[in-house]
C-alpha positions in Angstrom: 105.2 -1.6 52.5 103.3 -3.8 50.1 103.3 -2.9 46.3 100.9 -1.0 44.9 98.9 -2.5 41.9 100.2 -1.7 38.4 98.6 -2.6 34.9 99.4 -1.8 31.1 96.3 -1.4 28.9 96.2 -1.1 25.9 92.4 0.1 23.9 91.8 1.0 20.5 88.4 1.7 18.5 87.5 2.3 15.0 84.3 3.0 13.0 85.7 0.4 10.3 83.3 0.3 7.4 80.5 2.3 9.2 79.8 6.0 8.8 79.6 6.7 12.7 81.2 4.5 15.4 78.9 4.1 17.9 81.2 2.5 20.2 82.8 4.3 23.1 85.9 2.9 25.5 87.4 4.4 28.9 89.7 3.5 31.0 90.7 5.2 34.3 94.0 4.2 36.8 93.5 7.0 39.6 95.9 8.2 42.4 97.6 6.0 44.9 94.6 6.8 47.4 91.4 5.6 45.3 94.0 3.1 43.6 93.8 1.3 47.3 90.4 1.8 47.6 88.2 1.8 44.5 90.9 0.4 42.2 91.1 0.2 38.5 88.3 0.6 36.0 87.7 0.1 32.3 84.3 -0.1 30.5 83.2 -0.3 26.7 79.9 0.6 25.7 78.6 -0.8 21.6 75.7 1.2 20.3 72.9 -1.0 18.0 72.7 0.3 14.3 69.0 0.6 14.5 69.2 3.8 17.0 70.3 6.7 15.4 71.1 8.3 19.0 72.8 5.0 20.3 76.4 6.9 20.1 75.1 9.2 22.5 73.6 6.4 24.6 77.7 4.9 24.9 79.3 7.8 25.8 77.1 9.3 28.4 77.2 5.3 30.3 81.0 5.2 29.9 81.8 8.6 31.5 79.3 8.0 34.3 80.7 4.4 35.3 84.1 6.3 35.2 83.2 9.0 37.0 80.6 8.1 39.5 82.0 5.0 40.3 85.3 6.9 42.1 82.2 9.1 43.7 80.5 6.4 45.7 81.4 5.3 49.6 84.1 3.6 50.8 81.8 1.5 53.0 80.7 0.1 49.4 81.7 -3.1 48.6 82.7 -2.8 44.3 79.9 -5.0 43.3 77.3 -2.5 45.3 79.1 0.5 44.1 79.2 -0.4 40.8 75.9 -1.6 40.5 74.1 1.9 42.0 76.2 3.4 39.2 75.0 1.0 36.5 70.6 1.5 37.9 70.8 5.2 38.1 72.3 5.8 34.5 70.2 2.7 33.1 67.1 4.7 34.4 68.8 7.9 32.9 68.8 6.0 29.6 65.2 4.5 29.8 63.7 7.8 30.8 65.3 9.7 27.8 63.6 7.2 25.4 60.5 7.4 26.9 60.9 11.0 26.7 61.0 11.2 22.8 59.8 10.6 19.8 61.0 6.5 20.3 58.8 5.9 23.1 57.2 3.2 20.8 60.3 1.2 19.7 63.1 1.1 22.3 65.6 -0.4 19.9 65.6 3.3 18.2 66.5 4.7 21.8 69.0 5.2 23.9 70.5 1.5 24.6 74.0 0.4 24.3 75.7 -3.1 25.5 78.2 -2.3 28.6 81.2 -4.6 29.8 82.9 -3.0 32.7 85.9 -4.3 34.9 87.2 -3.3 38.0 90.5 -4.8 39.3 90.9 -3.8 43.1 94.0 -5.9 45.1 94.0 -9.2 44.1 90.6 -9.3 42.7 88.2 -8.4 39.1 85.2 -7.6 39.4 83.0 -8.1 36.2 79.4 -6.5 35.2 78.1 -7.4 31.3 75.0 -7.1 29.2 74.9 -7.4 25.6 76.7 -9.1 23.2 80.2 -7.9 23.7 82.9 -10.2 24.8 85.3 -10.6 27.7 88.1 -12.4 28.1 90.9 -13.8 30.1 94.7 -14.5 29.0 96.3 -16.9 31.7 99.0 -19.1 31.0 98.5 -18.9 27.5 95.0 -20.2 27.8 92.0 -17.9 26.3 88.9 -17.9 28.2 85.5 -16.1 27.2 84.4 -15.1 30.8 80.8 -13.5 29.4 77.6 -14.8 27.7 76.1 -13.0 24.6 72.8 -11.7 25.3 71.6 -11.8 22.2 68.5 -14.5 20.6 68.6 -15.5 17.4 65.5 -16.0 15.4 67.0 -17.4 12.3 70.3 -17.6 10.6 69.6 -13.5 10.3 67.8 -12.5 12.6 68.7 -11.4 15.8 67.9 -9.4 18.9 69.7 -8.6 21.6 68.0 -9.7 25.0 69.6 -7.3 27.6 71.4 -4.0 27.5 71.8 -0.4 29.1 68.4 1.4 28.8 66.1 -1.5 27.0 64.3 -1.5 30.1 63.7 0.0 33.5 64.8 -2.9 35.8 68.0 -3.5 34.8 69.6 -7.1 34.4 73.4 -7.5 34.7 75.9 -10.4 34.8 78.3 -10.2 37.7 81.4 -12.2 38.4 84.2 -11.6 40.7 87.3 -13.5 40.4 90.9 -13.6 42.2 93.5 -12.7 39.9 97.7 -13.1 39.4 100.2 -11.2 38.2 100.4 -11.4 34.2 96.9 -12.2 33.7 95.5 -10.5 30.8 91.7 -9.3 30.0 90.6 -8.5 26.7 87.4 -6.6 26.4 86.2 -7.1 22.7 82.6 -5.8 21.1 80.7 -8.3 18.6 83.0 -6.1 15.3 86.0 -7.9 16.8 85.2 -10.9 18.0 83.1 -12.4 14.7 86.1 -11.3 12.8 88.9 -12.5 14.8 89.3 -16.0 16.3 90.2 -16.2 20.1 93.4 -17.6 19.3 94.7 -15.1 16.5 94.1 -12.5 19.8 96.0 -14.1 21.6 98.8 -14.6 19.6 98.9 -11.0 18.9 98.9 -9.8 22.2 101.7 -12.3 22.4 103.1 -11.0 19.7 103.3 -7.2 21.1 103.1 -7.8 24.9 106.0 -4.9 25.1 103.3 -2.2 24.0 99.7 -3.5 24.6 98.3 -0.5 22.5 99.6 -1.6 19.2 98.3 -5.3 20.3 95.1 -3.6 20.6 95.7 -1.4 17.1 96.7 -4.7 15.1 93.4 -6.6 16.6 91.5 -4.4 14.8 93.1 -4.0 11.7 93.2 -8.0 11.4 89.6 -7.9 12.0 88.9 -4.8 9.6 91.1 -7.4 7.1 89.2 -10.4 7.5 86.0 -8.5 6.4 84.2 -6.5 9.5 81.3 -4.5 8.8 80.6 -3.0 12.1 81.9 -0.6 14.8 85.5 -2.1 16.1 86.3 -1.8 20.2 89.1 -3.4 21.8 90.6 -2.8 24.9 93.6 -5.2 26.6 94.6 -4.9 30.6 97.6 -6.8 31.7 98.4 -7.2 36.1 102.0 -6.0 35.7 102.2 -6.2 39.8 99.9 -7.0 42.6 99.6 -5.8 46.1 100.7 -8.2 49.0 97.5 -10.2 50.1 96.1 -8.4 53.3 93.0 -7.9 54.9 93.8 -4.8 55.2 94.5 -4.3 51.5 91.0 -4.7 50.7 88.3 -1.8 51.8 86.0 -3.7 54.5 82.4 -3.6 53.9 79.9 -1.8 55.6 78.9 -4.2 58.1 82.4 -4.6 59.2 83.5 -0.9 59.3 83.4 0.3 62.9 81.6 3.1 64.2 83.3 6.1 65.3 83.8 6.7 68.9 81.9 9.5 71.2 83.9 12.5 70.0 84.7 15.2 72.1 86.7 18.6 72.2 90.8 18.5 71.2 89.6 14.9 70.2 92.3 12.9 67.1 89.8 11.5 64.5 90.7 10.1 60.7 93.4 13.0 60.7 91.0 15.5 62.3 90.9 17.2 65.1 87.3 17.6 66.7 86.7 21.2 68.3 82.8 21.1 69.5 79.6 19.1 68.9 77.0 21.5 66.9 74.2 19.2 67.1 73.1 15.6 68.0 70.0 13.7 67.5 68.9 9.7 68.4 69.8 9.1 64.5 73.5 11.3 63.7 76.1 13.3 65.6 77.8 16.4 64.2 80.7 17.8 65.1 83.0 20.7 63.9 86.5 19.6 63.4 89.7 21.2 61.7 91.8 18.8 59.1 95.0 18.5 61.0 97.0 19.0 57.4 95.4 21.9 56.1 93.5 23.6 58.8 90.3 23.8 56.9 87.5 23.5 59.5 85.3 20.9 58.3 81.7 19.2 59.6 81.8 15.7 60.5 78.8 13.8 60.9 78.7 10.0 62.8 75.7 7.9 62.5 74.4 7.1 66.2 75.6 3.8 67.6 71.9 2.9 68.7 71.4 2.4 64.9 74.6 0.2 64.3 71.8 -3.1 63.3 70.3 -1.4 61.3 71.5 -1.7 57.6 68.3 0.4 56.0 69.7 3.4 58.0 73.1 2.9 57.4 73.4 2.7 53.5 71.0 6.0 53.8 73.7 7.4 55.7 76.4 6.7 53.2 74.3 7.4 50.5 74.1 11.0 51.5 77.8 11.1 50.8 77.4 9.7 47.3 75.2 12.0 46.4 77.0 14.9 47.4 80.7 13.8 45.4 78.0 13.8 42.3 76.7 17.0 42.9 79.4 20.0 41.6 77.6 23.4 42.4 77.9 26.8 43.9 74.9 26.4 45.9 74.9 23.1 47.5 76.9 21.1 50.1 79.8 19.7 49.5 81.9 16.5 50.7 85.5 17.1 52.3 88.1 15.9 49.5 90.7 13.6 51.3 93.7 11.7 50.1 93.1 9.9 53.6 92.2 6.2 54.2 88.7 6.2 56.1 88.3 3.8 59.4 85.1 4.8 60.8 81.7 5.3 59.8 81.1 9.3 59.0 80.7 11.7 56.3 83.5 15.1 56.3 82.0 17.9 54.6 83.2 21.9 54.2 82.2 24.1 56.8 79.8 26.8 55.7 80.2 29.6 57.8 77.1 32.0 57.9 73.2 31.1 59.2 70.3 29.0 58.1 67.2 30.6 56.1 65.5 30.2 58.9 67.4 32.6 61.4 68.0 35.1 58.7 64.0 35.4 58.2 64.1 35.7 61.9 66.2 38.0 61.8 64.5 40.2 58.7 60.8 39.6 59.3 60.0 42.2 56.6 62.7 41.8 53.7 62.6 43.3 50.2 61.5 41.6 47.1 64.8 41.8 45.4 66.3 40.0 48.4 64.0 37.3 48.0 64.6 37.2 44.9 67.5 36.8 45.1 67.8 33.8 47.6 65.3 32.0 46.2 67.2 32.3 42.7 70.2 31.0 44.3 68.5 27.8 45.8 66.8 27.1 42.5 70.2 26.9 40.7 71.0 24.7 43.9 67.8 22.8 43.2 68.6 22.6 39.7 71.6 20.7 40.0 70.1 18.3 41.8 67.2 17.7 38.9 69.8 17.7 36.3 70.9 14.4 37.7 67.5 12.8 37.7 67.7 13.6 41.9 65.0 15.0 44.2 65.8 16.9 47.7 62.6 16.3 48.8 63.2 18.3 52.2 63.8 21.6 51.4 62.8 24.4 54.1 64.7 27.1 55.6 66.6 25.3 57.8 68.0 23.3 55.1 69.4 26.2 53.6 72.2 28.2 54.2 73.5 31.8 53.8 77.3 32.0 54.3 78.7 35.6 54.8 79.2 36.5 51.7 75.7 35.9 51.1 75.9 32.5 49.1 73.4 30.3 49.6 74.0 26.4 49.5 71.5 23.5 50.2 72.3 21.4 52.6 71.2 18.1 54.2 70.5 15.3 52.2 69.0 12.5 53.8 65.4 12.5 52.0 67.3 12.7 48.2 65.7 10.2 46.0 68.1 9.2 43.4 66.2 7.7 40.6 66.8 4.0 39.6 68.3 3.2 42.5 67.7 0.6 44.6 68.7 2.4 48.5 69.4 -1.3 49.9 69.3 -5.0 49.2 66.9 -5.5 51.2 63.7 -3.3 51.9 64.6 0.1 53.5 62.9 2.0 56.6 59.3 3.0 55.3 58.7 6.4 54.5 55.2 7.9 55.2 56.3 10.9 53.7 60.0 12.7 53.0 60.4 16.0 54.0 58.9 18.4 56.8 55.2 18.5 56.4 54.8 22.7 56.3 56.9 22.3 53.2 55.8 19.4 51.8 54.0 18.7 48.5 50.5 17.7 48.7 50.4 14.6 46.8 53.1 13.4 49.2 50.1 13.0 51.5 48.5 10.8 49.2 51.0 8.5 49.1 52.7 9.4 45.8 55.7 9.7 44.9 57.3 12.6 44.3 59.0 15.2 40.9 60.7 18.1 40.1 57.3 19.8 40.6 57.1 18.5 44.2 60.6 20.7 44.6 59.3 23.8 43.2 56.2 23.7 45.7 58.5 23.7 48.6 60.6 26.1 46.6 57.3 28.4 46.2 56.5 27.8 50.0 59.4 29.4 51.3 59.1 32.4 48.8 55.6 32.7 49.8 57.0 32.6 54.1 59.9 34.9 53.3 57.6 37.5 51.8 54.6 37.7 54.1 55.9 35.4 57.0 53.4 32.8 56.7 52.3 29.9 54.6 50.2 29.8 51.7 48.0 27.4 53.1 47.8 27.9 56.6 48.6 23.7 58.2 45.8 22.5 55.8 48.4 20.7 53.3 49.0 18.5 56.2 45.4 17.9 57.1 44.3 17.4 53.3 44.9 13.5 52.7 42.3 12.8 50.1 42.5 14.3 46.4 38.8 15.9 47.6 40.2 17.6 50.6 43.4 19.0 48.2 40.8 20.3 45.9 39.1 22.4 48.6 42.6 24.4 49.5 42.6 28.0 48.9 45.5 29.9 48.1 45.7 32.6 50.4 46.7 36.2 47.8 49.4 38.3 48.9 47.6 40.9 47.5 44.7 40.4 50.5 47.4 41.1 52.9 46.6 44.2 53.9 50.6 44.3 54.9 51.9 43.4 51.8 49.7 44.7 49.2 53.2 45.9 47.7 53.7 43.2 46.5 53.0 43.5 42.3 50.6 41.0 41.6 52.0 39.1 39.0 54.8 38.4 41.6 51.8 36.7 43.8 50.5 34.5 40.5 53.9 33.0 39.9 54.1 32.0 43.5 50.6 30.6 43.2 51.7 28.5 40.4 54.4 27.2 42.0 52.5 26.2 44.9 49.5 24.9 43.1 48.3 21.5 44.6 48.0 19.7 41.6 51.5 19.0 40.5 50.3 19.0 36.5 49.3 22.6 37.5 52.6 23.8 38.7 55.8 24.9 36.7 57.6 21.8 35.4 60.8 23.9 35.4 62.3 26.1 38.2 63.7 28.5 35.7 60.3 29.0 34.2 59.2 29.4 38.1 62.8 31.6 38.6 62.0 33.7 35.3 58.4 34.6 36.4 59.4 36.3 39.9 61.2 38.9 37.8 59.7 39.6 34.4 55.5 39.7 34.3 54.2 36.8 32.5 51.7 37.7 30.3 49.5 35.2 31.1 49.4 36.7 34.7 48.6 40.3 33.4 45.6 39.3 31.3 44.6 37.2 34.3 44.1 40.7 36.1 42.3 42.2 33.2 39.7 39.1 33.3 36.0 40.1 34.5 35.4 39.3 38.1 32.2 37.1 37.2 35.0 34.5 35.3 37.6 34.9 37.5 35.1 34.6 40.7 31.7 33.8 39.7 31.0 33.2 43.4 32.4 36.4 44.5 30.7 38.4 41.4 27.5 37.0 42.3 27.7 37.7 46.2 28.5 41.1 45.3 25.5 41.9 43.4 23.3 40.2 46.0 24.7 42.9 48.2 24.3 45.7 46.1 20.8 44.2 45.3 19.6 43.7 49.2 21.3 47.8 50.0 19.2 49.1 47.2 16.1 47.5 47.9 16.6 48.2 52.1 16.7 51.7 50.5 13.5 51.7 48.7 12.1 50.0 51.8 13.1 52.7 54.3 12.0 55.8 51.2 8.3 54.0 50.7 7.9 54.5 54.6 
């Protein structure tokens, strides 16, 4: 059996002269099983001084490297893994300076500098941008592996040039590199490394290379000595022990990862034992299986081997898996924990045993409002989860929902998710005309836009709208309406001129309006505004009903009168005579 890869690290930090240290550190060495297949990982993140948030910028991209990187597929190379990591937090970062009050100077925001490694068998894998340093111990011999990012304008002025959240597109600096046992890498910010020469790191790390932490410690007291004024990060990784070289050491990619076979009943798969086929399509196969260790029944879907060309639909596949190992709620889907190596294309998820949406409203044509209240609530905090992490479901209906017998709902299905900031594939993915099923679908989709959390809470609003009366709130003329003229001409149809479900309080009805508004601006930004309104009566509603029918309906006020008008004088008419 070959040896397993071992390390000693070694990482201190220090707010030296500085009131706040804006610098943040991680390092994470996981379980023999993601050891094999994601590797090692360590990241330092250095604020700038002129944010006052820039600490909060560091720690938020150093926990989600760390943990979202152990969260992506197998079938991911490190470089691709890493780098979807990197784009969606970036755009986390950029979006949260837009969002306030530094909208107008990003170096007040929330940017940071980021130097990450990842050491996986015999090979590092770098990613940089800023102005912190990297290096590599071999033999003796210090080598700066990274390139400042930073322009200087004079003697005392500087800027740096690339960094986490400056700017939407994000720029990094990749390397990947073979590696030996007893290579070192030091990982350094700009406190250190103008402080300290190369060579005086070195020797300390020769100095202490029994305990690598208080190497690290003395680095930054030297520095701290020799008159640093800023933040002080280092962190110090030593290859202790490599794994045998094999090709079978190293996860292959997703081009060269084979497809699964046709499965079939009693069927030995990846330590699973496949019981029946619950549904197949020309793009996936799903199967229930059992985990042959625990006897957990599990879903398996395979991608279809008529699609194994085509790359677009593949990392769409796999992404589905990502997104759900982000994802940690009650109310939506989630992925099949295995200490198992993977040899196939396909994604293991936990078995939800109950009915879709859809059946039950089959099944209760006439439900209560509190019992659709109540599932609606639970797939907005389902919803909700997915919004928190700058996702969109973008297909939600009832048949993407399910009810498990203890009356739990969870979302399901995630092949339309947009994840923002990242790029889906290197090279152009499969065009969409529109995500999502078209009954349940947002109107601006139609046009061609893209969607937000408002496009969510319409389909959200649909469904509360079909579960109460049994039909949609606009009839199939969302679909139909693909101009902004044609979306201004759609009615709303009331609850309340239902004849059937004029029990419905009316205020209940105006919250579902809002939801379902076609102008997204017009809708609730929030689905606990949207969540909040379907059980307490928003005032705004209630005054709505108090309005005069000439401002609430001119049109209809005026009709009325001409009525009333032509019966009196056909009344007159037929006296005079």
């Amino acid at each position: 059996m070959p040896d397993k890869l071992k390390v000693s690290v070694g990482q201190a930090s220090d707010q030296g002269r500085k009131k706040l240290n804006q610098d943040c550190c991680g390092t994470l060495i996981p379980d023999d099983y993601l050891l094999s297949s994601k590797g090692i990982a360590l990241a330092l993140a250095d604020g700038i001084s002129s944010s006052a948030v820039s600490q909060e910028a560091s720690a938020t991209v150093i926990s989600s490297f760390l943990s979202d990187y152990y969260c992506t597929s197998e079938a991911w190379s490190v470089k691709k893994s890493a780098l979807q990591v990197l784009k969606a937090c970036n755009s986390w970062l950029y979006a949260q300076s837009r969002r306030s009050e530094f909208r107008s100077d990003m170096n007040r925001g929330y940017v940071c500098t980021f130097s990450g490694l990842v050491i996986k068998s015999t090979t590092a894998h770098l990613f940089h941008a800023g102005d912190a340093r990297v290096f590599l111990l071999q033999e003796g011999q210090l080598q700066q592996l990274t390139t400042e990012h930073r322009y200087y304008a004079s003697e005392h002025d500087s800027y740096l040039t690339r960094a986490m959240g400056m700017a939407q597109q994000l720029e990094l600096d990749y390397q990947a590199m073979t590696i030996g046992c007893h290579d070192t890498f030091i990982l350094a910010t700009d406190g250190v490394c103008e402080f300290i020469t190369p060579d005086a790191m070195a020797a300390i790390i020769h100095n202490h290379s029994d305990n690598l932490q208080t190497a690290a410690e003395r680095i930054i007291t030297s520095a701290l000595d020799n008159g640093s004024d800023d933040n002080l990060t280092v962190q110090i990784v030593r290859i202790d022990q490599l794994p045998a070289a094999s090709a079978d050491d190293i996860h292959q990619r997703l081009t060269e990862l084979p497809f699964p076979p046709e499965l079939k009943p009693r069927d030995s798969f990846d330590g699973y034992t496949i019981l029946r086929k619950v549904h197949s399509s020309p793009r996936s196969h799903v199967y229930l299986g059992e985990d042959s260790a625990s006897g957990d029944a599990v879903i398996i879907k395979t991608p279809s081997g008529e699609l194994k060309d085509n790359t677009a639909y593949l990392e769409r596949f796999l992404m589905e898996e990502w997104i759900a190992r982000r994802i940690d709620n009650a109310h939506v889907l989630k992925p099949v924990k295995s200490n198992r190596p993977c040899h196939y294309l396909y994604v293991a998820t936990e078995f939800i045993d109950g009915i879709t949406l859809a059946q039950w409203m089959r099944d209760k044509p006439a439900p209560s409002l509190e019992e659709v209240r109540g599932l609606i609530e639970q797939t907005g905090k389902g919803l909700q989860a997915f919004h928190r992490l700058e996702m969109l479901h973008q297909d939600l209906k009832p048949d993407n929902i399910m009810i498990d017998n203890q009356g739990v709902v969870k979302i399901i299905d995630f092949g339309a998710v947009r994840v923002a900031g990242v790029a889906e594939t290197e090279t152009p993915p499969e065009p969409l005309i529109r995500p999502g099923t078209a009954q349940y679908s947002a109107p601006e989709y139609f046009l061609g836009h893209n969607g937000s959390p408002a496009a969510d809470i319409f389909s959200l609003g649909v469904i509360a709208y079909q579960m109460l009366t049994g039909r949609l709130p606009y009839g199939a003329q969302v679909a139909r309406a693909q101009s902004a003229k044609a979306q201004q001409r759609l009615q709303y149809k009331a609850i309340r001129h239902l004849d059937e479900h004029t029990a419905v309080p009316d205020w209940v009805d105006q919250a579902i309006a809002k939801a379902v508004h076609p102008q997204p601006h017009k809708r609730y930004q929030e689905i606990s505004e949207f969540l909040y309104d379907l059980r307490h009566p928003n005032k705004d509603f209630l005054s709505q009903q108090r309005t005069p029918l000439i401002q609430r309906n001119p049109v209809q006020f005026w009709q009325a009168v001409s009525l009333i008008l032509f019966i009196l004088l056909s009344i007159s008419v037929f006296l005079h005579h």
